[in-house]
N, CA, C and O atoms as a MOPAC input file, in Angstrom:
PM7 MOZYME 1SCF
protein

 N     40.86700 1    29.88600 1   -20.51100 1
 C     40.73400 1    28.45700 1   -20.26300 1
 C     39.89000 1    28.19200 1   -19.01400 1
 O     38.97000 1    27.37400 1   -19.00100 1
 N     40.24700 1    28.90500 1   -18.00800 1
 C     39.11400 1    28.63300 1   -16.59300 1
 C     37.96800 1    29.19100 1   -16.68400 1
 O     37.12700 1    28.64700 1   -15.96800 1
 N     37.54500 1    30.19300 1   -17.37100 1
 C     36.16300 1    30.42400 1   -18.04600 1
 C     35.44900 1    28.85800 1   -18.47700 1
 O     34.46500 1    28.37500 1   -17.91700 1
 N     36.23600 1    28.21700 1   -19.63300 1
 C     35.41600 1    27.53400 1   -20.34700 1
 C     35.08200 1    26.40800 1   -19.73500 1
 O     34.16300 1    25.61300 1   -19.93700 1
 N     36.56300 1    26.46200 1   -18.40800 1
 C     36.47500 1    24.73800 1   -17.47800 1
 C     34.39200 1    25.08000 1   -16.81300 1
 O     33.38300 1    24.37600 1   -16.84800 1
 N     34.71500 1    26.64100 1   -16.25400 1
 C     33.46700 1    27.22200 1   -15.90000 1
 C     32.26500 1    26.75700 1   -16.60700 1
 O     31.34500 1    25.96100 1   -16.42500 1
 N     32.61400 1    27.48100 1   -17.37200 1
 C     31.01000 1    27.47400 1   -18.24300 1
 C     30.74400 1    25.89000 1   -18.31500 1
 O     29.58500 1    25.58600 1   -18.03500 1
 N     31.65000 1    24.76200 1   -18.65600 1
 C     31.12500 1    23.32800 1   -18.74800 1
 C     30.60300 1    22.91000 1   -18.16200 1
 O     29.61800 1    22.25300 1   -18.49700 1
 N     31.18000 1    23.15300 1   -16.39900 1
 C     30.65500 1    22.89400 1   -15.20700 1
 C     29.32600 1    23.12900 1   -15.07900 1
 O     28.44100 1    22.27500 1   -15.03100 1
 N     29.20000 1    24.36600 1   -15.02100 1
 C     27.79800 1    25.12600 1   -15.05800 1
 C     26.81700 1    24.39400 1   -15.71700 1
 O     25.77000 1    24.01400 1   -15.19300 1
 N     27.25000 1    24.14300 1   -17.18400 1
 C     26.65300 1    23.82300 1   -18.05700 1
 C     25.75000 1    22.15700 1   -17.71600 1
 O     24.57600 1    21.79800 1   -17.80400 1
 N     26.93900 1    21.54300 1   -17.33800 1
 C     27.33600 1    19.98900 1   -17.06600 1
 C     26.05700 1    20.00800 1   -15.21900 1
 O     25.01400 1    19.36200 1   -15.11800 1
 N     26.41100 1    20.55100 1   -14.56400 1
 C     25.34700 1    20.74000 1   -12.94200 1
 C     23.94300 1    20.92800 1   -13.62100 1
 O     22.96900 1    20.24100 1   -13.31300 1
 N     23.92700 1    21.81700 1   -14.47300 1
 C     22.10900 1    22.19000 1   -15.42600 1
 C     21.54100 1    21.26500 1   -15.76300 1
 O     20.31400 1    21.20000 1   -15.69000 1
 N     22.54500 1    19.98400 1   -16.37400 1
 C     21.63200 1    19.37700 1   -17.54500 1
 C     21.68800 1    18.11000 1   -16.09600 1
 O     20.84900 1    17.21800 1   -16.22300 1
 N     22.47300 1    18.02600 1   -14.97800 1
 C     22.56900 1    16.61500 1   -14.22300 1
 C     20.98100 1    17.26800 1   -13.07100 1
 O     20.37200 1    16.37600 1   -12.48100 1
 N     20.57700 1    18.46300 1   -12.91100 1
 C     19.63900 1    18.91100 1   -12.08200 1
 C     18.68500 1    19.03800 1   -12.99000 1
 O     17.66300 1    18.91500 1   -12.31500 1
 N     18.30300 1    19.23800 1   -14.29500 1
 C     16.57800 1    18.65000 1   -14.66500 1
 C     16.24800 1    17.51800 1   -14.19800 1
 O     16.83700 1    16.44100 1   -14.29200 1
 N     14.95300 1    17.87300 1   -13.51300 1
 C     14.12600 1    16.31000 1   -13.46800 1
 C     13.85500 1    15.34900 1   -14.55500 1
 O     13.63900 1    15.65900 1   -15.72700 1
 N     13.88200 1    14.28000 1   -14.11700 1
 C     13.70800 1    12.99500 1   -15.03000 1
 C     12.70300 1    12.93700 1   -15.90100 1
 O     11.73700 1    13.17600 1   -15.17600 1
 N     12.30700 1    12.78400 1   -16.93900 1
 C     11.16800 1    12.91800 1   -17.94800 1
 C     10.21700 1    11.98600 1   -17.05900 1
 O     10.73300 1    11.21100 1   -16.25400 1
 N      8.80800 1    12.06400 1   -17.20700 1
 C      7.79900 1    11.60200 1   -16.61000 1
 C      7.48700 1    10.26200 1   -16.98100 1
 O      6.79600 1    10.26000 1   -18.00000 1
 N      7.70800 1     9.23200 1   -16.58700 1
 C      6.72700 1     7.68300 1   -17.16200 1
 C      5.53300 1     8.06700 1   -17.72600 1
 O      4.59000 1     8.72900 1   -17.29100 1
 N      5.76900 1     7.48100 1   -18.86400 1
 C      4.46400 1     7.42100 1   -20.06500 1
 C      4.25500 1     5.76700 1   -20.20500 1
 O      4.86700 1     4.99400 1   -20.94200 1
 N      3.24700 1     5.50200 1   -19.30400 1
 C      2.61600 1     3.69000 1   -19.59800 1
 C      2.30200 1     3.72900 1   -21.21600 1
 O      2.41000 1     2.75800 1   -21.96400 1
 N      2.10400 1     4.37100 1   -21.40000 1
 C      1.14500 1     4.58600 1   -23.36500 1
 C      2.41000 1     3.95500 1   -24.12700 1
 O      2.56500 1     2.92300 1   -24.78100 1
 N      3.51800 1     5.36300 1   -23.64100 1
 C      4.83400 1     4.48600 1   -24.08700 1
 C      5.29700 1     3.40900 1   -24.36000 1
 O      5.69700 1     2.99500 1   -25.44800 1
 N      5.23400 1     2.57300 1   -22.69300 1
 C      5.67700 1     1.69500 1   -22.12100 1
 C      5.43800 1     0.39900 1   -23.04700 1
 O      6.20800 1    -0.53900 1   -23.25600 1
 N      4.33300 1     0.59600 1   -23.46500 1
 C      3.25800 1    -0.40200 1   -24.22400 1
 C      3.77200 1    -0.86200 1   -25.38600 1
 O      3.94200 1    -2.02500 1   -25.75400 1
 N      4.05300 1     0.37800 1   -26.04300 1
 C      4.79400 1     0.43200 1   -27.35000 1
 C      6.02400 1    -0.17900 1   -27.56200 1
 O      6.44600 1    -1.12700 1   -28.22400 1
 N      6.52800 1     0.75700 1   -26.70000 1
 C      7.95900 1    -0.16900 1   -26.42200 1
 C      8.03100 1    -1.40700 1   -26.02500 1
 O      8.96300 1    -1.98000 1   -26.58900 1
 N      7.24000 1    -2.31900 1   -25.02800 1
 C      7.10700 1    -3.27800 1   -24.72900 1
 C      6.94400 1    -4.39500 1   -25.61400 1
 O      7.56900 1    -5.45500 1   -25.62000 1
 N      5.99400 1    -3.99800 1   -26.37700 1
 C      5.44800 1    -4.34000 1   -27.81600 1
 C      6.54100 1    -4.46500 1   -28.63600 1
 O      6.29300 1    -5.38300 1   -29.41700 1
 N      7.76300 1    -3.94400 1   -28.87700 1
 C      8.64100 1    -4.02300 1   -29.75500 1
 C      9.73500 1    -4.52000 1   -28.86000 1
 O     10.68400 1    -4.14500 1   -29.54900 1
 N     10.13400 1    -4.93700 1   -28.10600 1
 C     10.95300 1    -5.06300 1   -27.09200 1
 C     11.35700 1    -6.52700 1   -26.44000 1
 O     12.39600 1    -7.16000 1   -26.25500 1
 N      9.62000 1    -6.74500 1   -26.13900 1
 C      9.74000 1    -7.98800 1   -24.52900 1
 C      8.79000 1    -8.67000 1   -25.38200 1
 O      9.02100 1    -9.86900 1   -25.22700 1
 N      7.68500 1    -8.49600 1   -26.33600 1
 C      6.58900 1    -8.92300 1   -26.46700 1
 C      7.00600 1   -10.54900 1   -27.06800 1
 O      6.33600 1   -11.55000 1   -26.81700 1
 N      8.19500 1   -10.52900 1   -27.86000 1
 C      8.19100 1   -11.69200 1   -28.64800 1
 C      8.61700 1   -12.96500 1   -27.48300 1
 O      8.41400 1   -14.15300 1   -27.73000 1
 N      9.14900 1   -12.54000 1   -26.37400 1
 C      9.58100 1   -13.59800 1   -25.14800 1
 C      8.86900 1   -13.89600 1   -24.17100 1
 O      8.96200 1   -14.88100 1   -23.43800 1
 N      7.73900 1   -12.57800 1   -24.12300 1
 C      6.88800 1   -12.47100 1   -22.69300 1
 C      5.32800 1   -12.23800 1   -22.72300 1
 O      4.96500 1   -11.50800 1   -23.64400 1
 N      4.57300 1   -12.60300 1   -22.09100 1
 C      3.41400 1   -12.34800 1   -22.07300 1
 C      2.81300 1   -11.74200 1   -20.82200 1
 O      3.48800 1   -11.92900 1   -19.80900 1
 N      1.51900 1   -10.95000 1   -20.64800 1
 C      1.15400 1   -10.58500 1   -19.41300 1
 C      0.19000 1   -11.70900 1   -18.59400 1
 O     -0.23700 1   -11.83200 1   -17.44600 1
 N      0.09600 1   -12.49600 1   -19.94100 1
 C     -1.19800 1   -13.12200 1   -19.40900 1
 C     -0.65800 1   -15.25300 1   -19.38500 1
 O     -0.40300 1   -16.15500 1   -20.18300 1
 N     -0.77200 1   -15.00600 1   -17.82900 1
 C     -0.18800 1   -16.54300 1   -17.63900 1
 C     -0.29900 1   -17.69700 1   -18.35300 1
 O      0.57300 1   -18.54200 1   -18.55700 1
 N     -1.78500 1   -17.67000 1   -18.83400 1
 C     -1.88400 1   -19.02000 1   -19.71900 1
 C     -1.54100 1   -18.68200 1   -21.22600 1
 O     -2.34700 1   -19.05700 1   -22.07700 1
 N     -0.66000 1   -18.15400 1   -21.53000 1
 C     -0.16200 1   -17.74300 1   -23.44000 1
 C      0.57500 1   -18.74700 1   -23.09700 1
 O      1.13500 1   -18.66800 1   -22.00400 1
 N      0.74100 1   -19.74600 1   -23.78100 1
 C      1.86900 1   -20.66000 1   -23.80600 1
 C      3.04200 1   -20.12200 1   -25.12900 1
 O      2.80000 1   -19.21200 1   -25.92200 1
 N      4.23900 1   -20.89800 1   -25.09600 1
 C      5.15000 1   -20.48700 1   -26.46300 1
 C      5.98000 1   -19.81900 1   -26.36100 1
 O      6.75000 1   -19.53800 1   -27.28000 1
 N      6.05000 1   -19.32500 1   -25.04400 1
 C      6.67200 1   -17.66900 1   -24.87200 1
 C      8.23200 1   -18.14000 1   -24.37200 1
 O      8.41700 1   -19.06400 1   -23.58000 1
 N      9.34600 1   -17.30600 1   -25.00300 1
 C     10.66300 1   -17.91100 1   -24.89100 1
 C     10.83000 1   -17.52100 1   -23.08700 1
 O     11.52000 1   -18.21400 1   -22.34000 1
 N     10.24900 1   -16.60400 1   -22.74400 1
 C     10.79200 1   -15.89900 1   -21.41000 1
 C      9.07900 1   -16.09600 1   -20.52900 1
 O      7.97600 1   -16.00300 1   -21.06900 1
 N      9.38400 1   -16.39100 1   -19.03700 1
 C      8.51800 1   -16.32900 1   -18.19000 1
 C      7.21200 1   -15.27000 1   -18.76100 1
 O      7.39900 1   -14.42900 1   -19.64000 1
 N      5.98800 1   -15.47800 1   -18.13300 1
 C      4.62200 1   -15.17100 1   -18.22200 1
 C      5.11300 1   -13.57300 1   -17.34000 1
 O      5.56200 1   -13.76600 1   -16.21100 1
 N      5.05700 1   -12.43800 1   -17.69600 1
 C      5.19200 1   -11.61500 1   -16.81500 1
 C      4.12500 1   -10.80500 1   -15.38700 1
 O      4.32600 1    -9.97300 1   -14.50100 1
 N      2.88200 1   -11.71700 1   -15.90200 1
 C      1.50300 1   -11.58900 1   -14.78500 1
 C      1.83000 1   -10.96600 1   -13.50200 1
 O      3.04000 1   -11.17800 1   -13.42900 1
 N      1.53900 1   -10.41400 1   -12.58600 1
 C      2.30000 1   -10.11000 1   -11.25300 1
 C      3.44600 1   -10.31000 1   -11.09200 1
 O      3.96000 1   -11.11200 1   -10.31300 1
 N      4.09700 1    -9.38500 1   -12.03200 1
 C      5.33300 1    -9.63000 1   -11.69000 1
 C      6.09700 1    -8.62100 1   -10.32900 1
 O      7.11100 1    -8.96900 1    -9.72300 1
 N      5.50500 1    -7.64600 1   -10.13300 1
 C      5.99500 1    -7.17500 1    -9.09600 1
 C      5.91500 1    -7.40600 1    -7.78300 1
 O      6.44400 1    -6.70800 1    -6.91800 1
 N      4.81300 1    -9.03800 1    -7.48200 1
 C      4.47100 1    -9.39900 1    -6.72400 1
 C      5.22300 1   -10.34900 1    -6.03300 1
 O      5.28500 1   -10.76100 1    -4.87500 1
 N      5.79200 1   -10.57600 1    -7.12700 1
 C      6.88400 1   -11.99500 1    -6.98300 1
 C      8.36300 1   -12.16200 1    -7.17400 1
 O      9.03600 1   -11.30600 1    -7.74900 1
 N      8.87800 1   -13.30900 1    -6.67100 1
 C     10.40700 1   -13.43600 1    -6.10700 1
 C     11.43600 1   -13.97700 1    -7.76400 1
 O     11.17000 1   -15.09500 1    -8.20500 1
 N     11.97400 1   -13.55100 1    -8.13900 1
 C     12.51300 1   -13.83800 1    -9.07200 1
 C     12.81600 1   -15.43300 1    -9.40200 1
 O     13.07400 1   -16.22000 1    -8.49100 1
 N     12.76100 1   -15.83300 1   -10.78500 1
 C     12.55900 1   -17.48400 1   -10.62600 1
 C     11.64900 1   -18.45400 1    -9.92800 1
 O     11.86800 1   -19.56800 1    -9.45300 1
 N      9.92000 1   -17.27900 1   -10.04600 1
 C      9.22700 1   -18.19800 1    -9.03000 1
 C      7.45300 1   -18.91800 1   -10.38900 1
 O      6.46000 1   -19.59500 1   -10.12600 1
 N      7.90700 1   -18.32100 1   -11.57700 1
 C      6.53000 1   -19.25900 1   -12.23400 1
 C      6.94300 1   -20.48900 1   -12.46600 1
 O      7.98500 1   -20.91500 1   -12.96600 1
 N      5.68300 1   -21.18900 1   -11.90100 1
 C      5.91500 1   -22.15600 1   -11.50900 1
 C      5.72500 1   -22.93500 1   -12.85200 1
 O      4.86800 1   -22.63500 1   -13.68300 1
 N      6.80500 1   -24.18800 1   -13.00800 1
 C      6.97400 1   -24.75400 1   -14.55900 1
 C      8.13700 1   -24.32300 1   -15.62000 1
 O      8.59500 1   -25.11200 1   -16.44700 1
 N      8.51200 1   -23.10000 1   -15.49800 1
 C      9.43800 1   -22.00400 1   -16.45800 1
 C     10.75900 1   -22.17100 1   -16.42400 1
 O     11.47000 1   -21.41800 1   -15.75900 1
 N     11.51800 1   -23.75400 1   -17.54800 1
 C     12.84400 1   -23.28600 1   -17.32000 1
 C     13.78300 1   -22.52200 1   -16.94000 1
 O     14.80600 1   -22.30800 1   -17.59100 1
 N     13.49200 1   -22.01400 1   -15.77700 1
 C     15.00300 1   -20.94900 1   -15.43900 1
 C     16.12700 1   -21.64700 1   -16.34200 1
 O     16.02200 1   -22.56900 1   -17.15100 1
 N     17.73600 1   -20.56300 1   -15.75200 1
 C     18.58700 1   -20.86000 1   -15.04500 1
 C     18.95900 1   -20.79100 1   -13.92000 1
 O     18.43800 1   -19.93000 1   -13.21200 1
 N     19.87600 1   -21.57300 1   -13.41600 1
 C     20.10600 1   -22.02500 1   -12.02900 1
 C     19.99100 1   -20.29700 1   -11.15700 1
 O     19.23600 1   -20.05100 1   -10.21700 1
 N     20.78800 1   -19.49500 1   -11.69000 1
 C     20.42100 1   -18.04000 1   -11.30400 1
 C     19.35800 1   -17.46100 1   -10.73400 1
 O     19.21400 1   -16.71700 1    -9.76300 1
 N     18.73400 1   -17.88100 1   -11.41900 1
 C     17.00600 1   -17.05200 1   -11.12500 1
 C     16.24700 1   -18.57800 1   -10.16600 1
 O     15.11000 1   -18.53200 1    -9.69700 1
 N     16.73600 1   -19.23600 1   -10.10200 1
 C     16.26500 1   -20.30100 1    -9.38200 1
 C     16.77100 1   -19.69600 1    -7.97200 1
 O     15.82300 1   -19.43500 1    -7.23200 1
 N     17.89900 1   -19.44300 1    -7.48700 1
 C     18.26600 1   -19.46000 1    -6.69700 1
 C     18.45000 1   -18.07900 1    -5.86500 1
 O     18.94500 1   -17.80500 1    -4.77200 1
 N     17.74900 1   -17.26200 1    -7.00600 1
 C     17.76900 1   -15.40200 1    -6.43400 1
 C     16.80600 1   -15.01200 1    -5.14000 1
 O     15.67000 1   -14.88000 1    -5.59600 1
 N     16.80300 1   -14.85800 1    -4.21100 1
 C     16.00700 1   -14.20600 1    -3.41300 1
 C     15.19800 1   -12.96700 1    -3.30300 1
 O     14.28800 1   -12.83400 1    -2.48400 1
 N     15.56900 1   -12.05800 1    -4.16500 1
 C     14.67800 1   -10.92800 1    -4.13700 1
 C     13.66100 1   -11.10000 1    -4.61000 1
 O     13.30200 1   -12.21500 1    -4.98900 1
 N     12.92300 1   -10.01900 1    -4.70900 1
 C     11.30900 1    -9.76800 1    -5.27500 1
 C     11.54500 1    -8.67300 1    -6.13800 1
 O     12.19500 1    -7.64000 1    -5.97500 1
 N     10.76900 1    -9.18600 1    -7.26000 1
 C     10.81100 1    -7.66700 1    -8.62000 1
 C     10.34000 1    -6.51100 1    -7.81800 1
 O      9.33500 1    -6.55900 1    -7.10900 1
 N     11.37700 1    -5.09300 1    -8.00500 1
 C     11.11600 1    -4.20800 1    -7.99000 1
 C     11.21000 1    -3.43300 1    -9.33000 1
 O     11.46700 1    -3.98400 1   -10.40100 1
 N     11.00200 1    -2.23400 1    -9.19100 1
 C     11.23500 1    -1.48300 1   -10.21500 1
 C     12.63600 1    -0.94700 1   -10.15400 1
 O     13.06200 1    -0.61000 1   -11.25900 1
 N     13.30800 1    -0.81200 1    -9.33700 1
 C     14.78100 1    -0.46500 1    -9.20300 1
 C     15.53900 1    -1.65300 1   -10.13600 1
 O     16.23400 1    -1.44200 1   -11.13000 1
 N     15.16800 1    -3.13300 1    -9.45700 1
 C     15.79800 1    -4.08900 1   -10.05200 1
 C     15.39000 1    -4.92700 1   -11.34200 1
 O     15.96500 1    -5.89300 1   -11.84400 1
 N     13.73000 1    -3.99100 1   -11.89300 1
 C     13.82900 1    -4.61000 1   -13.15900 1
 C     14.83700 1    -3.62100 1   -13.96900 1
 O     15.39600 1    -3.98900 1   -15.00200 1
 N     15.00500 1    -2.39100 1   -13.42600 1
 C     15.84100 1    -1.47000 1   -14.45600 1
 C     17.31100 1    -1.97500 1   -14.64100 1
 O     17.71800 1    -1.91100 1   -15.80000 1
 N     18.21700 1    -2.48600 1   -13.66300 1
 C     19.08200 1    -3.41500 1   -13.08100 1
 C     19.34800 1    -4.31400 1   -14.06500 1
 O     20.44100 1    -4.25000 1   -14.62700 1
 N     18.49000 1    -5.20700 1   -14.40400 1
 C     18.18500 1    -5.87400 1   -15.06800 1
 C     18.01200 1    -5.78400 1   -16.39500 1
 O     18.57800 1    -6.54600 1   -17.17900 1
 N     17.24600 1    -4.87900 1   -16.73800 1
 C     16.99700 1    -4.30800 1   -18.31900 1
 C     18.37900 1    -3.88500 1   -19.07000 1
 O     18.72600 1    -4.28500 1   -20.18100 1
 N     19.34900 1    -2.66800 1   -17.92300 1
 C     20.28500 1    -2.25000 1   -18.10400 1
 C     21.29400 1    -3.33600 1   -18.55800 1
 O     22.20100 1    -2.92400 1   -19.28200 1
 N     21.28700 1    -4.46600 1   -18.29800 1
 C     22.63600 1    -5.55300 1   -18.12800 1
 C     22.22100 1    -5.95800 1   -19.69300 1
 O     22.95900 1    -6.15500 1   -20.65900 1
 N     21.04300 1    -6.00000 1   -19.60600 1
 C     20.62500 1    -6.41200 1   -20.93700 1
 C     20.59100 1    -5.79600 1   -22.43400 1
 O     20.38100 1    -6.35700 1   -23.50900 1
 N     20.89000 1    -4.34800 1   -22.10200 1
 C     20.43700 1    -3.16400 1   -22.88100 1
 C     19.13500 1    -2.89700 1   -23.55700 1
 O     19.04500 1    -2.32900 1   -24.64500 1
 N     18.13300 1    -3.33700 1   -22.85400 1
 C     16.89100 1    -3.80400 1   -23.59500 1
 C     15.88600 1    -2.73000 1   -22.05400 1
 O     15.94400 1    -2.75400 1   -20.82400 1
 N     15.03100 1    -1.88500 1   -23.15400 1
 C     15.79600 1    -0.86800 1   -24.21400 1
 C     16.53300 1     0.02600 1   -23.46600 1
 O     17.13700 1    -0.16000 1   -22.41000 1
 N     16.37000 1     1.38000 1   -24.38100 1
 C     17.46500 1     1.83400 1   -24.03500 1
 C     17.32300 1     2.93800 1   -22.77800 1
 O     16.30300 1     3.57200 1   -22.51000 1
 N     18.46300 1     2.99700 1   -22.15600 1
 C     17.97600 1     3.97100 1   -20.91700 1
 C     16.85300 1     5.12800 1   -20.71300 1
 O     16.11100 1     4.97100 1   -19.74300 1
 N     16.71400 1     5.92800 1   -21.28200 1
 C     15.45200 1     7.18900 1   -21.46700 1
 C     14.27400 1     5.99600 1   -21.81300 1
 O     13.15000 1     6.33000 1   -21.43800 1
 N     14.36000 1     4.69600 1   -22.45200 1
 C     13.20300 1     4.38400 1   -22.74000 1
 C     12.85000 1     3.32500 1   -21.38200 1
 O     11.90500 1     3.84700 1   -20.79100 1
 N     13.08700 1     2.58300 1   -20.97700 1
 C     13.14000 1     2.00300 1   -19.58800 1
 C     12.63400 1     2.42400 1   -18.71500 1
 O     12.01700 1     1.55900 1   -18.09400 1
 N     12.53700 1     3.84600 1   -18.11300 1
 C     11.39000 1     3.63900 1   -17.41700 1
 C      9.96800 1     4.02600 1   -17.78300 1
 O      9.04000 1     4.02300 1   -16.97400 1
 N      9.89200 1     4.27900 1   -18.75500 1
 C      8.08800 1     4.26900 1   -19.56500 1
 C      8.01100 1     2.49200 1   -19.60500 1
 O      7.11500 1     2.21800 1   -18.80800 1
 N      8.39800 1     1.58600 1   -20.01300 1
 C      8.41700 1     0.26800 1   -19.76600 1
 C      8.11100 1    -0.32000 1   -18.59400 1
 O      7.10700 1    -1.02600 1   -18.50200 1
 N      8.88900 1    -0.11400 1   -17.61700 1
 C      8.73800 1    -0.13100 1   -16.26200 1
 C      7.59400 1     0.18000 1   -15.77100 1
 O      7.00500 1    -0.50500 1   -14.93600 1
 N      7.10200 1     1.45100 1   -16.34600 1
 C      5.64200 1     1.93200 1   -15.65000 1
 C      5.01100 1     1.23900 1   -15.83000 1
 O      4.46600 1     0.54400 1   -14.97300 1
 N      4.75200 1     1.13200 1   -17.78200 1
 C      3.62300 1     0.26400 1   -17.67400 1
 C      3.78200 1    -1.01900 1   -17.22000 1
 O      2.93200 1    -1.48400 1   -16.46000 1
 N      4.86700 1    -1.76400 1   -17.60900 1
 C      4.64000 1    -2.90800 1   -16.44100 1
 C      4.29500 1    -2.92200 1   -15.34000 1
 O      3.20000 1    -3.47900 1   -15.42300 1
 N      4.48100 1    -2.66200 1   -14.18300 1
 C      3.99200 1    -1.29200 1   -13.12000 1
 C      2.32500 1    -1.87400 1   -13.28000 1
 O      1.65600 1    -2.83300 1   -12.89600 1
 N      2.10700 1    -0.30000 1   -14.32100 1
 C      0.56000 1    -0.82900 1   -14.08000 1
 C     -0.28000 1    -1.86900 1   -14.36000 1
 O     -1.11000 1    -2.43600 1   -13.65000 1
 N      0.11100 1    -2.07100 1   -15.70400 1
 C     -0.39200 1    -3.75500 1   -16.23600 1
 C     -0.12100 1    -4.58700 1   -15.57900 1
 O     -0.64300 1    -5.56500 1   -16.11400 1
 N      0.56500 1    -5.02300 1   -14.38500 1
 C      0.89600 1    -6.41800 1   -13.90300 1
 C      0.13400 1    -6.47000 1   -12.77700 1
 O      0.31300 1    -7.38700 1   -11.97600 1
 N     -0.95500 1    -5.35600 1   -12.53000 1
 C     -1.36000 1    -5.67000 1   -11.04800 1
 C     -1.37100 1    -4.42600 1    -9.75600 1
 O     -2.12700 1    -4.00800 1    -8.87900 1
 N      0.12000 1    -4.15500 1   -10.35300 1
 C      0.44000 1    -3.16900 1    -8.60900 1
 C      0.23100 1    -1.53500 1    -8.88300 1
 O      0.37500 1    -0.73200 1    -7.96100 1

């Protein structure tokens, strides 16, 4: 029995010490595309879009395009998009799914500017 508690451990430290799979923007795209695309756009003047213009978004303070029904929430948030807190965010949402989130992230990342 303390062998096998062993070997899990072992087993269980191996798979928590590989590094994180690499951001793939190519990915990101794809996924994005199936994901965010029907709410969001990159490009400010698309009108129609159920969810904010995502244009610089890493530039900016949450609840800040100007015109874009919030809720009172995002009206009143103080931070600035990071990539920590779009994952934060994605996560609450389950959209998508963890392993796929940060290829999303990237390319948002790169497509928005920063």
């Amino acid at each position: 029995m303390r062998s096998h508690v062993f070997a899990i451990s072992v087993l269980a430290a191996l798979i928590f010490a590989l590094p994180a799979p690499a951001a793939d923007p190519a990915e990101g795209e794809k996924l994005f595309r199936n994901y965010c695309a029907q709410c969001h756009s990159l490009n400010p003047a698309e009108p129609g879009k159920r969810g904010p213009h995502l244009a610089h978004l890493f530039e900016r303070r949450y609840g800040a395009v100007e015109g874009f029904p919030y809720r009172m929430i995002w009206k009143d948030a103080d931070p600035v998009w990071t990539k920590e807190n779009l994952d934060d965010y994605l996560e609450i949402h389950r959209i998508p799914e963890p392993d796929e989130r940060v290829h999303v992230i990237e390319y948002l990342f790169e497509a928005t500017g920063k």
